[in-house]
N, C-alpha and C positions, 0 to 999 in steps of 0.2 A: 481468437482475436489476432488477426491481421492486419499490416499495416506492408505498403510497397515501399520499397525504399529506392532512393533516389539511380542508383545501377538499374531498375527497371524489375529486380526478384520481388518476391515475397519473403516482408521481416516476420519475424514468428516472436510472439510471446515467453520472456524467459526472465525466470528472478537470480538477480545477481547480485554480486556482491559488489560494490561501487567501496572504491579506496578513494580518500579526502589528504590531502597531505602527505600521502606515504605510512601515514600514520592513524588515517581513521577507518575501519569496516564495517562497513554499514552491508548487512545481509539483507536479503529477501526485496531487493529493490525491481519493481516490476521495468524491462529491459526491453526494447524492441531491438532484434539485433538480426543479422542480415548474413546468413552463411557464406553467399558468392564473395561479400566485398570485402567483408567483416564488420562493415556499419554497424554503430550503436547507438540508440538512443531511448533518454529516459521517457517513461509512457506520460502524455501531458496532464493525465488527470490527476497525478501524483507528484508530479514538481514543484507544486507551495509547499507542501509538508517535508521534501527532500531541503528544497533553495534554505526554507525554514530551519530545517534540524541544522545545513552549512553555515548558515550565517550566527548560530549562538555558538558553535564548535568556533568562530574567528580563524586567523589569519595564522594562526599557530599552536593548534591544539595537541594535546598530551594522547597519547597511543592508547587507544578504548575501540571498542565493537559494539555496536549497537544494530536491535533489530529493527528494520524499517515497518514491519509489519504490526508491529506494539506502540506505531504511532499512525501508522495507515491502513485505515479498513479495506483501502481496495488492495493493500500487498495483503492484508491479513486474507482477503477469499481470496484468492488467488494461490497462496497458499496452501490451504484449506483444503479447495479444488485439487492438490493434486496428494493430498491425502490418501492413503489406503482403504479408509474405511469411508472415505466419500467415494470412492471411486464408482459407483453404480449411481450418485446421486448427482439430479439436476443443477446446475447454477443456481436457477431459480429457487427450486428448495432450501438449497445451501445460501442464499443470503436472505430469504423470510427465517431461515432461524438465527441468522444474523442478529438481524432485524428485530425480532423476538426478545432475544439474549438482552439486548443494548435497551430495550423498552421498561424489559423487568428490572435491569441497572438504575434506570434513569431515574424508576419509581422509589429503590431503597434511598439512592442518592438523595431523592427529594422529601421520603418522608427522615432522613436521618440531616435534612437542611443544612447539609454539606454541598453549598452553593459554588467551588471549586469544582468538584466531581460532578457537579449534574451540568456545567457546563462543559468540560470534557466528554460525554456522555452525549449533548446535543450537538458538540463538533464531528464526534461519531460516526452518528445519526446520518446528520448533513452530507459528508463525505460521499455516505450510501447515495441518497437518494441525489444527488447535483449527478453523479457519474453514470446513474440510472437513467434520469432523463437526458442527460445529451448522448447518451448509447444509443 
């Protein structure tokens, strides 16, 4: 997953860690970033769940770390992907058992009609599949 950056190279896929205030790290944030210029920039399919986690953190928040990947499925494969024990496994593979994972979730969720969690569970879902078709 590449993207060109505006110097005219090729930005490369890389999860960083994005600081908020001097005081917030947020890990595993998927980064397009650009070796000649230094450009950086955040990947679009993931900036409602980033803008989202800044704007409840406010205008002045207390010093914590959080992983962005425990609230975005596309940092979570991404990830994933660069696993040891994925390492021989496809993308594809690796988000049908995503996908899997999050189906069998959604069914405890629903038979234990914890209406919280199973919609957690279809924002998930979503994530996958909206980033799926506009790929």
């Amino acid at each position: 997953m590449q993207k060109y950056c505006k110097c005219g190279r090729t930005m490369n896929l890389r999860l960083r860690t994005v600081i908020y205030q001097n005081k917030v790290d947020i890990e595993n944030v998927p980064i397009y970033s650009c070796e000649a210029c230094g450009r950086s920039e955040v990947v679009p399919h993931v900036k409602p769940e980033l803008t989202s986690l800044i704007g409840k953190l406010g205008s002045k928040p207390e010093k914590q770390q959080f992983f962005f990947h425990e609230l975005s499925e596309i940092a979570y494969l991404l990830l994933k992907v660069t696993e040891k024990e994925h390492m021989n496994d496809s993308m594809e593979k690796i988000v049908e058992e995503r996908i899997n994972e999050l189906l069998d979730i959604l069914l405890l969720a629903q038979s234990l009609g914890d209406e919280p969690w199973t919609e957690e569970i279809r924002k998930r879902l979503s994530q996958i599949t909206q980033s799926t078709i506009s790929t």
